[in-house]
C-alpha positions in Angstrom: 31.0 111.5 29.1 31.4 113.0 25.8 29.7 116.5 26.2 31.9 117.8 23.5 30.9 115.0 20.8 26.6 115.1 21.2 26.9 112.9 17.5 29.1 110.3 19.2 26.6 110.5 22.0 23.2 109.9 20.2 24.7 107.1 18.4 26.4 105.3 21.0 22.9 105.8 23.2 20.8 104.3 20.6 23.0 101.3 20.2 23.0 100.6 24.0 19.8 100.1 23.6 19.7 97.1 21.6 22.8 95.8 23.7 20.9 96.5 26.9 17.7 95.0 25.5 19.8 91.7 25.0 19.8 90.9 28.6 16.6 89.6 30.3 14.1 91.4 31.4 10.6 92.2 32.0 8.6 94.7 29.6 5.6 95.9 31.0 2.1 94.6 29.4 0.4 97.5 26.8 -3.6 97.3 26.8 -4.0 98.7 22.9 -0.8 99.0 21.3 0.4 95.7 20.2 3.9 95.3 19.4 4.3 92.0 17.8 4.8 90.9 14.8 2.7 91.7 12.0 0.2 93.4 14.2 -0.8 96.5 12.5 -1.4 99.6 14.6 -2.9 102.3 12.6 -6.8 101.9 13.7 -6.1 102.2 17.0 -9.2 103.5 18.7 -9.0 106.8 21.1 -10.1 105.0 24.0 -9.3 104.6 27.8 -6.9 101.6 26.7 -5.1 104.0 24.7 -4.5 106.8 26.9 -3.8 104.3 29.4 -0.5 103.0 27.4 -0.2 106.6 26.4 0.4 107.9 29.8 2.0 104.9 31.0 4.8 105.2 27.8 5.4 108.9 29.1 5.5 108.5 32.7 8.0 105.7 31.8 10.2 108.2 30.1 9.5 111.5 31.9 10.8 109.2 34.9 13.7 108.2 33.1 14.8 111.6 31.7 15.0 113.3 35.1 16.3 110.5 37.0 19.4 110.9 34.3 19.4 114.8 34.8 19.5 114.2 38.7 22.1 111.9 38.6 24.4 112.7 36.2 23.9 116.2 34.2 25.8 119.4 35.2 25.2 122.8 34.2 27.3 122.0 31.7 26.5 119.0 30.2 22.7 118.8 30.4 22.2 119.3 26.8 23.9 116.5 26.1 22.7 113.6 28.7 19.3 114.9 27.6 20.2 113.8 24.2 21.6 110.8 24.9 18.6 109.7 26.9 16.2 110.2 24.5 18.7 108.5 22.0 18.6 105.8 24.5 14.8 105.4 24.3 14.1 106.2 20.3 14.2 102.8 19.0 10.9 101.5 21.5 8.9 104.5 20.0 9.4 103.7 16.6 8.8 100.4 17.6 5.1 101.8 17.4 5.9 103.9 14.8 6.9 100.7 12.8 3.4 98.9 13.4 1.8 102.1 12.5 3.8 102.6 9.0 5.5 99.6 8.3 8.1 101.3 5.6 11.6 101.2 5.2 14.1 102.1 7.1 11.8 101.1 10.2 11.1 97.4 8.8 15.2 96.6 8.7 15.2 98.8 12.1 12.3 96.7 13.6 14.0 93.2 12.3 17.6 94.1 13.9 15.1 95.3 17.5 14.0 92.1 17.2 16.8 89.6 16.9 19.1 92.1 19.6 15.9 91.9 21.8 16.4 88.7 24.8 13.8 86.1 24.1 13.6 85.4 27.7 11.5 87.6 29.7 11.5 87.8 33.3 8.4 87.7 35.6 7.7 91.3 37.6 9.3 91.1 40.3 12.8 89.5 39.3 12.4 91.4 36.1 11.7 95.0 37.5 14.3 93.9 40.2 17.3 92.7 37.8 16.6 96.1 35.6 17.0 97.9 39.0 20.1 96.5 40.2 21.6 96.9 36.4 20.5 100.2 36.5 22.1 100.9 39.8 25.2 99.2 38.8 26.0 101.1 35.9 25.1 104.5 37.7 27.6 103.7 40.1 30.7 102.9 37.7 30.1 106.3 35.6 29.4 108.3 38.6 32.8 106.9 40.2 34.8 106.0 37.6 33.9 108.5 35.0 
């Protein structure tokens, strides 16, 4: 989209973010990291609860990442849709960040996350399908209009 302008790209990712975590939708459940608020994270314990968030987190993204190379990087622009999906996903990691070191900037970061964020969540199946068919929809107007 903007392979020229990776700056323009990061930002604009990370605010889609917040816009696209306006619309309802379903977040899957975390066993030991706890994302509401006040909930402080640092003691987490190294157990199977952990690594099992742990690996769900990354499959999540590793998933995401090379369904955005597949469908819409070129030897050319890699670099930069790379960069603008992990833009895309930075503000739910230092969501966890946030309850593990609850300092500025992240507090003002993790107040705006909240209020953008829908307070309507969707059950599984409508949830995962809505994200699907938003997902879908959008991959279709950039890969034929843009």
């Amino acid at each position: 989209m903007f392979p020229s302008h990776p700056v323009l790209v990061a930002v604009a990712a990370f605010a889609s973010h917040f816009a696209i975590d306006a619309i309802p939708h379903w977040d899957y459940p975390l066993r030991a990291i706890k994302l509401k608020r006040d909930v402080n994270n640092r003691g987490l314990p190294a157990d199977p609860r952990l690594f099992y968030d742990l690996a769900l987190i990354g499959f999540d993204a590793c998933v995401g990442l090379l369904m955005t190379i597949w469908l819409f990087a070129a030897p050319a622009t890699t670099g930069v849709i790379v960069l603008g999906a992990l833009a895309g996903m930075l503000p739910d990691p230092l969501r966890v960040a946030h309850r593990m070191f609850p300092k500025q900037p992240l507090t003002t970061l993790q107040r705006f996350h909240r209020w953008a964020h829908t307070k309507r969540t969707l059950s599984w199946p409508l949830g995962i399908s809505s994200q699907a068919l938003f997902a879908a929809s959008v991959s279709w107007i950039v890969l034929t209009v843009g």
